[in-house]
N, C-alpha and C positions, 0 to 999 in steps of 0.2 A: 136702472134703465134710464131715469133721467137724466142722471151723469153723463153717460153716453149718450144721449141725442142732445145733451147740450153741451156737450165735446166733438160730437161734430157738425153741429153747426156753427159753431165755434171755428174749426178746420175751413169749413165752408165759406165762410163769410172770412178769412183771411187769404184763400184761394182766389174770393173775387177783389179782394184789396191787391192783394200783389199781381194779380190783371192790369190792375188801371194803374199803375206805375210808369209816368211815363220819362222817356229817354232823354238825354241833352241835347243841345241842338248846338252844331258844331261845326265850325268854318276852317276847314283843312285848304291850307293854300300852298301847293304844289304848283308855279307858274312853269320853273325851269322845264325846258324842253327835251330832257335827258331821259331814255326810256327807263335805261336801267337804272336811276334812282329810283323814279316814278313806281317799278314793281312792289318794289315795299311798302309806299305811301298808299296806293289802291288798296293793298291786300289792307291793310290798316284799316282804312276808311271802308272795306264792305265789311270787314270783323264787327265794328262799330256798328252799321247800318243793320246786319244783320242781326242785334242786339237791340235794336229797338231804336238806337239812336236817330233824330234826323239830320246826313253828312250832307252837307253843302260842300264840294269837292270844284276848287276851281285850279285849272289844268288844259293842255295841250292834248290832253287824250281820252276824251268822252267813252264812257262805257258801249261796246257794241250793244248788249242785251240789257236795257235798265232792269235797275232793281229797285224794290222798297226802301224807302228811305233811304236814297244816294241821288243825289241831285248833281247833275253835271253843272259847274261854269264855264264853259269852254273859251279860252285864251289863244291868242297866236302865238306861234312858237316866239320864242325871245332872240335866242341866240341859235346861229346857224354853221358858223366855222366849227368845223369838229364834231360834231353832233355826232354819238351813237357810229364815230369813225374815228375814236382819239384811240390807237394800240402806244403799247411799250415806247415803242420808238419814238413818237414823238414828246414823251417828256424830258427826252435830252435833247431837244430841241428848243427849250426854255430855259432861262437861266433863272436864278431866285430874280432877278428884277423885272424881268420877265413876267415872270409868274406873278410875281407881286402883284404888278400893273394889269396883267391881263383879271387877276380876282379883283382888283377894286374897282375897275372900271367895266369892263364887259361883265361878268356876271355881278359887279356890286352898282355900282351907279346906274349902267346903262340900264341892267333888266328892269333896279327899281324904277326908272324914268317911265320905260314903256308901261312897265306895271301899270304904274299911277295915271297914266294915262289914257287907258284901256276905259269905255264907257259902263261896262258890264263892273270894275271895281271899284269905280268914280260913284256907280247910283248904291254897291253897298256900301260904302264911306259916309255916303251925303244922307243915305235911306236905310238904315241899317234896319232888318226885318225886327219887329218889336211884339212880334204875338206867336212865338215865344221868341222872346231876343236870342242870341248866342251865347250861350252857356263857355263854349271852350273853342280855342281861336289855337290851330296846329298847322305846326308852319316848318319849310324845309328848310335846310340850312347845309348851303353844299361848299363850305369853306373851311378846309383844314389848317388848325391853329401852327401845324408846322412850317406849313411854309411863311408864317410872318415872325419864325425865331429867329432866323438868319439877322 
């Protein structure tokens, strides 16, 4: 019989250890303006939140109904030509130089410009939160290695 009450208190008190377990703290940076990337990075960042994590989620598109650990940064859109209005047809409307030019400067230079100059990702750069700092830094990356084989 003591076996058993000290096997489950045993159980017990490992019940209340994996309780206080607690989650990463995690800086998902979604700035581009693009909804339909955007769907996958969200569903991501509330999997995570809903898991205990706490997501710092900086982005053009704030949660309508907050939740538990997801924190909105909200940003202004970046880029504006084409947005959530680019079909078929217009990618023969680019040519690879084109193209080139249009990924290194508009969504490569310019957005990092505005990024960096946004005050909201200026004070987390200068002030980065330190109680708990950021565990995990997840970042989007909307440039395809094929268009710079040409």
């Amino acid at each position: 019989m003591k076996i058993l009450l000290k096997t489950l208190v045993l159980y017990f008190l490992m019940i209340l250890e994996f309780d206080n377990c607690v989650g990463y703290r995690i800086l998902a940076f979604f700035p581009l303006n693009v909804r339909s990337h955007f769907m996958m990075f969200e569903r991501l960042a509330k999997g995570l939140a809903r898991r205990g994590h706490q997501v710092d989620v900086v982005s053009p598109y704030p949660l309508v109904t907050p939740m538990k650990n997801y924190t909105d940064i909200t940003v202004e859109p970046l880029v504006t030509e084409n947005i959530n209005d680019f079909s078929y047809n217009h990618f023969y409307q680019y040519n690879n130089i084109m193209q080139f030019e249009m990924y290194a400067t508009q969504i490569g230079n310019d957005v990092c410009d505005s990024i960096l100059k946004n005050s909201k990702i200026k004070n987390i750069i200068n002030n980065p939160p330190t109680n708990p700092p950021y565990d995990l830094f997840i970042m989007e990356v909307c440039i395809d290695i094929y268009y710079f084989i040409y």
